[in-house]
C-alpha positions in Angstrom: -6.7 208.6 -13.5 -9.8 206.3 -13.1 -11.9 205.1 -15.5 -14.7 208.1 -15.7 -11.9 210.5 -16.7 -10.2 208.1 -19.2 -13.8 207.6 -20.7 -14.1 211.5 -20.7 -10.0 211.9 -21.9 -10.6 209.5 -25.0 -14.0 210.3 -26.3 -12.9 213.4 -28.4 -10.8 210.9 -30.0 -13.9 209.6 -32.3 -15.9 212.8 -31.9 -13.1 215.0 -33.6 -11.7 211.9 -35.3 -14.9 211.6 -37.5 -14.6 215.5 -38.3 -11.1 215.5 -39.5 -11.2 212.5 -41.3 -14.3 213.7 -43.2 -12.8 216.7 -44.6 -10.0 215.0 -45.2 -11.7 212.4 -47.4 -13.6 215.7 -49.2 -10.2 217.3 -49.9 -8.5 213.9 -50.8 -11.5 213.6 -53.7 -11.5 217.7 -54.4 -7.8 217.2 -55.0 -8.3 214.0 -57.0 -5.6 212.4 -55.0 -5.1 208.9 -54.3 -2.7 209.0 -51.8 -4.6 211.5 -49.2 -7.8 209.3 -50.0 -6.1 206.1 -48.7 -4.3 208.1 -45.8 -7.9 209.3 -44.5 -9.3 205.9 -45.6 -6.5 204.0 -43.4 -6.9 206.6 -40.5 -10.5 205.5 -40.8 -9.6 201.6 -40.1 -7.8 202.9 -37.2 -10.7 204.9 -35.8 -12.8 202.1 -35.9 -10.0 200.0 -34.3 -9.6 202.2 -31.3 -13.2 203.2 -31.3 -14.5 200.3 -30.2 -12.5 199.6 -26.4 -13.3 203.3 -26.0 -16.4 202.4 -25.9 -16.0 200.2 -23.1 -14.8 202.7 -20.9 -18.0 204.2 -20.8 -19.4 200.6 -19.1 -16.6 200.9 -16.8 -17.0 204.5 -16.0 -20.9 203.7 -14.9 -19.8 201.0 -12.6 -17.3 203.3 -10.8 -20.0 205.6 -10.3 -23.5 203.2 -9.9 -23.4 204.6 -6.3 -22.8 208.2 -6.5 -25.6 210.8 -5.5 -25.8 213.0 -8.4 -26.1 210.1 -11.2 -29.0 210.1 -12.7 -30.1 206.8 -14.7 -32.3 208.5 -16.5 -29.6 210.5 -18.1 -27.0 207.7 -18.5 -29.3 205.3 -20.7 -30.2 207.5 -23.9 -26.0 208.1 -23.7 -25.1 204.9 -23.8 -27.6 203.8 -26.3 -26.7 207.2 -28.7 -22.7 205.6 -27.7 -23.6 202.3 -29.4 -25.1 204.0 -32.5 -22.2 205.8 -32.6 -19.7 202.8 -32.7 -21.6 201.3 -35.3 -21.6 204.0 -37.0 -17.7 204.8 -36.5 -17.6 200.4 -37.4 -19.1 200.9 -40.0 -17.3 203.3 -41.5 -13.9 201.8 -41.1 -15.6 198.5 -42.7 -16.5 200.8 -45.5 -12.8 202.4 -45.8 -11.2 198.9 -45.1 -13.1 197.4 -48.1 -11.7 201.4 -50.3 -8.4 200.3 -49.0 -8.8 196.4 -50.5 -10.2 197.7 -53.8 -7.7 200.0 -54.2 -4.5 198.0 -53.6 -1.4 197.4 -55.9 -1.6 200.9 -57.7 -5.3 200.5 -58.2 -7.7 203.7 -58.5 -9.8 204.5 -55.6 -13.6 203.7 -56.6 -15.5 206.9 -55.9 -18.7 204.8 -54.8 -16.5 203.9 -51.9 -15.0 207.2 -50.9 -18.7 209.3 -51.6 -20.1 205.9 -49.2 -17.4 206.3 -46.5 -17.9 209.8 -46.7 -21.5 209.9 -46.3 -21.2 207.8 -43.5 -18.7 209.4 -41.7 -20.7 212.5 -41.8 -23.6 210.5 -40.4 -21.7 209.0 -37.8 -20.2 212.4 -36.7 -23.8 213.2 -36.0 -24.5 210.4 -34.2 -21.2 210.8 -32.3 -22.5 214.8 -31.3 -25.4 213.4 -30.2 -23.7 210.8 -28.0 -21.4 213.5 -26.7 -24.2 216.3 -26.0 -25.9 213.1 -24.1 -23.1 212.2 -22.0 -22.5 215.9 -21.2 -26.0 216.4 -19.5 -25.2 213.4 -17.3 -22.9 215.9 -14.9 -23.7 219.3 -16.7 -26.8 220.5 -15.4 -26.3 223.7 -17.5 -26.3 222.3 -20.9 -29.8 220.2 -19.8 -32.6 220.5 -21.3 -34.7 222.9 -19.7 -38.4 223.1 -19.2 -39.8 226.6 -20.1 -42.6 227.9 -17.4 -43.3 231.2 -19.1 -46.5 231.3 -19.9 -48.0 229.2 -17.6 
């Protein structure tokens, strides 16, 4: 395994990750329960956690293929600038569930300002980690590039 298919291999960790934990977090305040609130909240701290080297195989994954024929700079840099939204996004978020967590210790209700706040965000940053995807896809999938209509002309 190199580094551009570990980078490729992790990356539906977050993606999905964000998902899940999401509806999760919905069904943990639908259900009024504490306990699947601070489950999704700690999963949420460990996102962030492992979020952040995943990152950093992107970087790695460029270097090993700088060189190569078919890459296309001009797809890689609005990838990995939608990747670092992304992480902060998925950094902030786990900030946000890390200070739930804190608030909530010893017994202690969750305060719904910081599950609706971790769960807005996490929506937001599962947008920003589609987008990040869908970018990184068109760096090797011609197909799913955007395409310039000539019909018409």
């Amino acid at each position: 395994m190199n580094w551009t298919h570990l980078h490729l291999a992790l990356n539906h960790i977050p993606v999905l990750g964000t998902l899940f934990l999401a509806l999760l977090l919905f069904a943990g305040w639908f259900k009024e329960s504490r306990d699947i609130q601070r489950m999704a909240f700690c999963w949420m701290v460990s996102l962030m956690v492992i979020s952040i080297p995943i990152k950093f195989t992107g970087d790695f994954a460029h270097e090993q293929n700088a060189e190569s024929p078919w890459l296309i700079e001009s797809y890689v840099t609005p990838h990995e600038q939608a990747a670092d939204q992304a992480t902060t996004g998925i950094f902030l978020s786990g900030i946000l569930a890390a200070v739930a967590l804190f608030k909530s210790r010893a017994g202690k209700e969750v305060p719904p300002w910081t599950t609706w706040a971790t769960l807005f965000l996490a929506i937001i940053t599962f947008g920003l980690m589609v987008r990040a995807a869908n970018l990184g896809g068109q760096i090797r999938h011609t197909e799913i590039r955007p395409t310039i209509s000539l019909e018409g002309q």
